[in-house]
LUMROPA-619962 format. One record per residue: z, x, y of N, C-alpha, C in turn; residue number from 1. Coordinates in steps of 0.1 Angstrom, whole numbers, plus 2048, in hexadecimal, padded with zeros to 3 digits. Layout:
R nc3 nc1 nc2 cac3 cac1 cac2 cc3 cc1 cc2 pos
R   Z   X   Y    Z    X    Y   Z   X   Y NUM
...
END
This chain:
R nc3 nc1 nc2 cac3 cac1 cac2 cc3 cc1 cc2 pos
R 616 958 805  618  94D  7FC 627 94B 7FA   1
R 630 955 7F7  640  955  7F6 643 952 805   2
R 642 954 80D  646  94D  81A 643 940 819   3
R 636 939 818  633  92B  819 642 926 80D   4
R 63F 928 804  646  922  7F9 655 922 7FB   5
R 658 92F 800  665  930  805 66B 926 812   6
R 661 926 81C  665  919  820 663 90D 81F   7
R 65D 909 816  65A  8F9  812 668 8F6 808   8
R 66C 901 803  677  8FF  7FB 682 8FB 803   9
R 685 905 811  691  909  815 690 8F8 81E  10
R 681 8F3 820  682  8E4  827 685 8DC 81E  11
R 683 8DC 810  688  8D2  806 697 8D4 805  12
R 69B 8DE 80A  6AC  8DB  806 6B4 8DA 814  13
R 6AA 8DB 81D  6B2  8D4  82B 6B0 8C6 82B  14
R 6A4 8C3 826  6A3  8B2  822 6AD 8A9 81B  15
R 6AD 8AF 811  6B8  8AB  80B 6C4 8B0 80E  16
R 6CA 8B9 819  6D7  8BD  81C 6D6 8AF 826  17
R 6CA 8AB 82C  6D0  8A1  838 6D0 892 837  18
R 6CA 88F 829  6CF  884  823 6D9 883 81D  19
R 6DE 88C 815  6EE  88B  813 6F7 88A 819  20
R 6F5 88C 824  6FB  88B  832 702 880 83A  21
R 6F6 876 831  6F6  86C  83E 6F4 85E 835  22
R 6FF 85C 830  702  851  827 6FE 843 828  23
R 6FB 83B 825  6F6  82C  827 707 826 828  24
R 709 81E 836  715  817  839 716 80D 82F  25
R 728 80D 827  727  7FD  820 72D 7F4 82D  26
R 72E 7EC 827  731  7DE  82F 739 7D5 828  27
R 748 7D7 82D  753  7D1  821 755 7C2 82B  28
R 755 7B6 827  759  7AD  829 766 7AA 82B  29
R 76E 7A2 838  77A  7A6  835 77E 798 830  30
R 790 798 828  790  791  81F 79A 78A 82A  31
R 798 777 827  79C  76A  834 7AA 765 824  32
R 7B3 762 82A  7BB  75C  81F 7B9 750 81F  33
R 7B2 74A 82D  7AA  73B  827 79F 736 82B  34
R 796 734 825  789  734  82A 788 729 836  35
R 77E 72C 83B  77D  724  84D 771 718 846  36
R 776 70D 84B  771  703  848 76B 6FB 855  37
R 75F 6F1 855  760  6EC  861 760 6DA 860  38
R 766 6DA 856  766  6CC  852 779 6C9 85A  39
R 773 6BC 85E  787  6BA  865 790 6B3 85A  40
R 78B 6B2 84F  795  6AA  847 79D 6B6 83B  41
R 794 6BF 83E  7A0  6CD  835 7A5 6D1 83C  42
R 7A8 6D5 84C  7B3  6DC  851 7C1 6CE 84B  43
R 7C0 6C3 84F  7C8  6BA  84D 7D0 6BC 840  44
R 7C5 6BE 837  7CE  6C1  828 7D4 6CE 828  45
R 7CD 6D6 82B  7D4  6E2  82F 7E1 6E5 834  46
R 7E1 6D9 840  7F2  6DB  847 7F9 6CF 83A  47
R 7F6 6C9 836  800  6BD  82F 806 6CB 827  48
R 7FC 6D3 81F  803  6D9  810 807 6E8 818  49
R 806 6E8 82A  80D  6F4  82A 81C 6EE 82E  50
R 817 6E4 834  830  6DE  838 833 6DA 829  51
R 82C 6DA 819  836  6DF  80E 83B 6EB 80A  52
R 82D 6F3 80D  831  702  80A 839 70A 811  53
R 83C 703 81E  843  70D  828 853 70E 822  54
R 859 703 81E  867  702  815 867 70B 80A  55
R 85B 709 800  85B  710  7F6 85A 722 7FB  56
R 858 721 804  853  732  80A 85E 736 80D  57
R 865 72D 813  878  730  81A 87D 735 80B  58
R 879 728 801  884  72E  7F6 880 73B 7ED  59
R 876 73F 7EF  86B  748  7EB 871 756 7F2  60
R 870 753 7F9  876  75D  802 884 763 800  61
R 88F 758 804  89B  759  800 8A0 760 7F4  62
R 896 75B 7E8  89E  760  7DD 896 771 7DA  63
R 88A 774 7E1  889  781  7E1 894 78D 7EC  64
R 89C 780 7F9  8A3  78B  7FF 8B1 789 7F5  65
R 8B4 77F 7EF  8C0  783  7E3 8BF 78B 7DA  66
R 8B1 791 7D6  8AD  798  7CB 8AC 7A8 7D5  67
R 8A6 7A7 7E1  8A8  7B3  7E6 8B4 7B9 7E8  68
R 8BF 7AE 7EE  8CF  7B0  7EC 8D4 7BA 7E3  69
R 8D4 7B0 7D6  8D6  7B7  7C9 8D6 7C5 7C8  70
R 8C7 7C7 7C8  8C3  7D6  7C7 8C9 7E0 7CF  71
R 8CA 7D9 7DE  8D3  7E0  7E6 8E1 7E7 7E5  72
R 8E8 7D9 7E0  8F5  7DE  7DA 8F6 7E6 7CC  73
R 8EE 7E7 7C5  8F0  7F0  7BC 8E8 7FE 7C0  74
R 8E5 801 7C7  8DC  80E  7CC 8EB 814 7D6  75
R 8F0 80E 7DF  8F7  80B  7E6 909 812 7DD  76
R 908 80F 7CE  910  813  7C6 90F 81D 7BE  77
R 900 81B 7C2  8FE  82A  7B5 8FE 837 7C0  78
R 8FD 833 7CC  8FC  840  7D6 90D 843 7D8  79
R 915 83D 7D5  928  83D  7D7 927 845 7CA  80
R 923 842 7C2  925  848  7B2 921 858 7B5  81
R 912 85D 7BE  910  866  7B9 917 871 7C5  82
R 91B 867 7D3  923  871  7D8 92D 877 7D3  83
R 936 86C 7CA  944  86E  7C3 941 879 7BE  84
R 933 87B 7B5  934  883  7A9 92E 88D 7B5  85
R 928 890 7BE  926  89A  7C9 934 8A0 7CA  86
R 939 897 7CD  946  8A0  7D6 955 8A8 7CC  87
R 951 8A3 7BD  955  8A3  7AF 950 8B5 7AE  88
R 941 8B5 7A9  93A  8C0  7AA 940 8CD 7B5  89
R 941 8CD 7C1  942  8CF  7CC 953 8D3 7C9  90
R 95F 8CB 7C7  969  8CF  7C1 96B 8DC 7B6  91
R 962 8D9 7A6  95F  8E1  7A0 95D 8EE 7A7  92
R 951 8F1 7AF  94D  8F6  7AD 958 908 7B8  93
R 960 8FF 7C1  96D  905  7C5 977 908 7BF  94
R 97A 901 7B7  982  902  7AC 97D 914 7A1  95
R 972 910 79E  96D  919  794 96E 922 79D  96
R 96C 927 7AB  964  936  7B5 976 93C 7B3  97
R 982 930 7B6  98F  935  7B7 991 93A 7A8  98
R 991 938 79F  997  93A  791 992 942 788  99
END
């Protein structure tokens, strides 16, 4: 009777070891930035309002590589600053081994 029982058990937790196992696939949809149409009179709108946004995209653009600039040049100053104070440190620290 402990044998039978012992293995109906030891089969209830292989059962369940092999369904845990073995996961139900999701299925992610992938994401279109514009939905596919098959009507021909929305691609047409589509191009009219994309030759306005393509200027606005230039200037869109532009003023994020003037803004990337920026940041440049002051990253670009602050790394001069911290060599200065590197090579400051670095003086000290000669100074102090002589004295």
């Amino acid at each position: 009777m402990r044998a039978k029982s012992f293995f109906v058990f030891t089969l209830l937790l292989a059962v369940g070891a092999i369904r845990a196992q073995s996961p139900t696939p999701i299925v992610v949809q992938a994401v279109s930035g514009t939905p596919v149409t098959s009507t021909s009179s929305k691609p047409a709108a589509a191009a009219s309002t994309d030759d306005h946004s393509i200027p606005d995209a230039i200037k869109l653009l532009e003023q994020i590589k003037a803004a990337n600039d920026e940041v440049l040049a002051k990253q670009k100053a602050a790394l001069e600053r911290l060599t200065e104070l590197q090579d400051a440190a670095d003086q000290l620290r000669i100074f102090a081994k002589r004295g």
